[in-house]
C-alpha positions in Angstrom: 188.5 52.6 -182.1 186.9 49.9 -179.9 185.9 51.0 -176.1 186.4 47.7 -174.7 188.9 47.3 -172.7 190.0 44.2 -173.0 190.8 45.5 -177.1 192.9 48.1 -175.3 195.1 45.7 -173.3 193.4 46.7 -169.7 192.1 44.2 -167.1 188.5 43.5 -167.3 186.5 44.7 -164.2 184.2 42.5 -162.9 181.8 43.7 -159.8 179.5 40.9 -159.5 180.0 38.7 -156.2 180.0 34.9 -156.9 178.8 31.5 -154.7 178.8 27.9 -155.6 176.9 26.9 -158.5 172.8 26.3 -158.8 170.9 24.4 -161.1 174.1 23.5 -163.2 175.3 27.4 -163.0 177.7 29.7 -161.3 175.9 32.0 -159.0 176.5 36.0 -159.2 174.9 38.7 -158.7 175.7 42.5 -158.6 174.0 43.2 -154.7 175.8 43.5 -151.2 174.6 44.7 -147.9 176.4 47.2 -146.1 175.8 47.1 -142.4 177.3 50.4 -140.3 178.1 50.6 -136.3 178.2 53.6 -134.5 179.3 53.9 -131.2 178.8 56.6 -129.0 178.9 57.6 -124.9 176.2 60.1 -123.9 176.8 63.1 -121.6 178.1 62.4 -117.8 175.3 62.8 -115.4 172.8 61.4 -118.1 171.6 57.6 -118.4 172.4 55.5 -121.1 169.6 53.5 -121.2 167.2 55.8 -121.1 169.3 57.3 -124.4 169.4 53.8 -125.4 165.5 53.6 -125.5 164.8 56.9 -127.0 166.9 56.0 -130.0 165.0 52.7 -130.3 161.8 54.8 -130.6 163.3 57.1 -133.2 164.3 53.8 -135.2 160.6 52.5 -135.0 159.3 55.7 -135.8 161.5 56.4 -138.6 160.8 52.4 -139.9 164.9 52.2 -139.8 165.9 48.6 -139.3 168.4 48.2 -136.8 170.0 46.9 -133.5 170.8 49.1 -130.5 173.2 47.6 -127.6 174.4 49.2 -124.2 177.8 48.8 -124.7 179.7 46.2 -121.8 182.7 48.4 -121.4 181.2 51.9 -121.4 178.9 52.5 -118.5 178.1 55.6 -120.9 178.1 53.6 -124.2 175.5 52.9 -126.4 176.0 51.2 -130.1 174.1 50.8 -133.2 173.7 48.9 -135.9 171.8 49.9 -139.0 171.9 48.2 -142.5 170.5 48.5 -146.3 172.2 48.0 -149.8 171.7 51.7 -150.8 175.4 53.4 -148.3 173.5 56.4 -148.6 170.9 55.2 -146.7 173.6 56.0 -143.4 173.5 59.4 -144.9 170.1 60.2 -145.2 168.1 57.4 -142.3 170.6 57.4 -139.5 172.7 60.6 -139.4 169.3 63.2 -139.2 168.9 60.7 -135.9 171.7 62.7 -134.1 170.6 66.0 -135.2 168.5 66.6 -132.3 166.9 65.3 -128.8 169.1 63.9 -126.6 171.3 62.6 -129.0 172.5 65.8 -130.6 174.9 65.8 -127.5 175.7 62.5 -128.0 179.8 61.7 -128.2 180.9 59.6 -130.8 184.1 57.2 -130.5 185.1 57.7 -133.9 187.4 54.2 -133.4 184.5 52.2 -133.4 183.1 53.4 -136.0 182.5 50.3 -138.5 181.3 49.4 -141.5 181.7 46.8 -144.4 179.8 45.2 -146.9 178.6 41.5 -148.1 180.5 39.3 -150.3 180.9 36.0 -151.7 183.4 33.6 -151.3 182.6 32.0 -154.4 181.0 28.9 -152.7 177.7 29.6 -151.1 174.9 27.2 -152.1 172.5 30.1 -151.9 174.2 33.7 -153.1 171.2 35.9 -152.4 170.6 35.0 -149.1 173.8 34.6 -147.9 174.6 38.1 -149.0 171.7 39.9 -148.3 169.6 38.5 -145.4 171.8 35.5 -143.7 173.3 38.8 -142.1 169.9 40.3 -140.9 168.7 37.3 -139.8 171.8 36.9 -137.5 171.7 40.3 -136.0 168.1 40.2 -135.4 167.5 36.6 -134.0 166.1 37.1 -130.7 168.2 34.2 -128.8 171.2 36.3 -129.9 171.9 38.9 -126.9 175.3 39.2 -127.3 177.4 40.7 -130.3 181.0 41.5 -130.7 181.9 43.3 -133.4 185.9 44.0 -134.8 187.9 45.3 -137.8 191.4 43.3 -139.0 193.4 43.6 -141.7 195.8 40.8 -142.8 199.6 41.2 -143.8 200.7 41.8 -147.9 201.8 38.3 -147.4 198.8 36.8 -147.3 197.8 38.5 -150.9 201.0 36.9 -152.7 200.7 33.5 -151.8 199.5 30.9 -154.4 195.2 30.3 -154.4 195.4 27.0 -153.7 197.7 27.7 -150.5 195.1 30.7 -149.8 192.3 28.6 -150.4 193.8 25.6 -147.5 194.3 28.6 -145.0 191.0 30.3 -145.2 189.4 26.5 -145.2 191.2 25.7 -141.8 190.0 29.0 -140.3 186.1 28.4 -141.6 186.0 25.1 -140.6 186.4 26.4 -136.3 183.5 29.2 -137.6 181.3 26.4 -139.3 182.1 24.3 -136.3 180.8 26.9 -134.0 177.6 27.3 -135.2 176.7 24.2 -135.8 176.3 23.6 -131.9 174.6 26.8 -131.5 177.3 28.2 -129.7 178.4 31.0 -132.2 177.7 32.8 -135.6 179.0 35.3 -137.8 178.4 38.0 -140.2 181.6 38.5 -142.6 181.6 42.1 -144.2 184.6 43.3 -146.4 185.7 46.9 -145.8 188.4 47.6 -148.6 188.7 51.0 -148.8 186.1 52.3 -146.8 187.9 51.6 -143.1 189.7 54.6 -142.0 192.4 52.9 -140.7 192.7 50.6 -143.7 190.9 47.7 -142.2 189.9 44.9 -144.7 187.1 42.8 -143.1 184.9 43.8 -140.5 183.3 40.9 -138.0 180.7 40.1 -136.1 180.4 37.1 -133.6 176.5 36.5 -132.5 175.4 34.4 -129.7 173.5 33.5 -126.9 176.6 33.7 -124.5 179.4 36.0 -124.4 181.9 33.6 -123.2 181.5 31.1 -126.5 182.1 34.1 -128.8 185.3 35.0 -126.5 186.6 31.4 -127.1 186.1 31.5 -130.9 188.5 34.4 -130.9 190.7 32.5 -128.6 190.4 29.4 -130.9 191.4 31.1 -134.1 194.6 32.7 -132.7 195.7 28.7 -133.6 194.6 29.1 -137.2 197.6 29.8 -139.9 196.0 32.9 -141.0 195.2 34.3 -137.5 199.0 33.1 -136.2 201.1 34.2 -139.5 199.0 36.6 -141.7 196.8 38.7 -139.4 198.1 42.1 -139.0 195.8 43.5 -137.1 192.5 43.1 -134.9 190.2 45.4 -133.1 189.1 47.7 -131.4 186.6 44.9 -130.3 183.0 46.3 -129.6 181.2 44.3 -126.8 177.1 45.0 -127.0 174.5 43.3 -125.4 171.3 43.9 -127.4 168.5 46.8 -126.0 166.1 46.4 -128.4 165.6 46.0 -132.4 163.8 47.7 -134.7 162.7 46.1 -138.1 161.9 48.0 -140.9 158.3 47.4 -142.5 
């Protein structure tokens, strides 16, 4: 008896994330990047910058690539973000960082705790490095202080409509992000998070720039946007950082 599944009547499973086409063919490829923030408040009485900086140097030392932030509504808060196509990298790289010094004592706010993965949305003119370093190079560009990151999850509605009503919705809502950053004044990083959100988030977002107040009013803008208006569900918590320091793996 045949194994394929197709012979037995089941739907074929497909895991390779698809852009535009190149050189006269579809684009896939079967890599993602998962990116992770953690954010956490350190004891009373202690400074957060000063934990802020020894986790930096733990990054460097520990060739880690990631961003750390002093989080803007936390006097206590501290953030980071860490990356890598292998998930257990967050297993094995970042948690040991909490297992002693300073941060051992470290309290995390377990409902900003975020983390997604790259996909494609079956147009990008170049697959690979939209999926795999258009993210990094956000995150780490050094004009790029501020960062807000949030979770949202859109209504069952959205999922039944028709593709090609889909496919006019989500193009109304790229167009403000693609309008954004082509004036410099904002830019994103778009991670999916389908099953791994533990309050059943589907996307996770980021919103990089050189001013916080641009970012704030590309939130503000898409509230106008059919899918923000009709089909989002839910949005946040929002995670304001402004960047400490980087550290870039070598």
């Amino acid at each position: 008896m045949s194994d394929d599944p197709i012979a037995k009547g089941l739907p074929p499973v497909d895991l390779h994330e698809y852009g535009g086409k190149k050189d006269g063919e579809k684009q896939k490829l079967d890599r993602r990047l998962f990116m992770q923030l953690l954010v956490f408040d350190v004891p009373a009485g202690e400074g957060a910058d000063a934990h802020a900086r020894e986790l930096l140097a733990r990054l460097r030392d520990a060739n880690v690539a990631a961003v750390v932030y002093a989080d803007l509504m936390s006097p206590r808060g501290v953030g980071l973000l860490t990356w890598s196509e292998q998930p257990a990298h967050f297993v094995t790289a970042v948690r040991p960082l909490f297992s002693s010094g300073a941060l051992r004592d470290a309290e995390l706010r377990d409902d900003y705790a975020m983390i997604g993965r790259s996909y494609g949305t079956g147009h990008e003119p170049d697959l690979e490095w939209f999926l795999l370093r258009r993210p990094v190079e956000n995150v780490m560009h050094e004009a790029f202080p501020w960062h807000v990151w949030y979770p949202l999850r859109r209504s069952g509605a959205f999922s039944k409509l028709e593709p090609i009503e889909q496919s006019h919705i989500l193009r109304e809502h790229a167009a403000l992000g693609i309008a954004y950053g082509q004036t410099d004044a904002a830019h994103d990083v778009r991670l999916a998070c389908h099953g791994l959100d533990a309050k059943d988030n589907e996307f996770l977002i980021g919103l990089i720039g050189k001013e916080l107040h641009p970012l704030s009013h590309l939130v503000q803008a898409m509230r106008k946007t059919r899918q923000t208006s009709e089909f989002i569900q839910q949005m946040g918590p929002f995670f304001v950082g402004h960047v400490v320091g980087r550290s870039s793996a070598k």
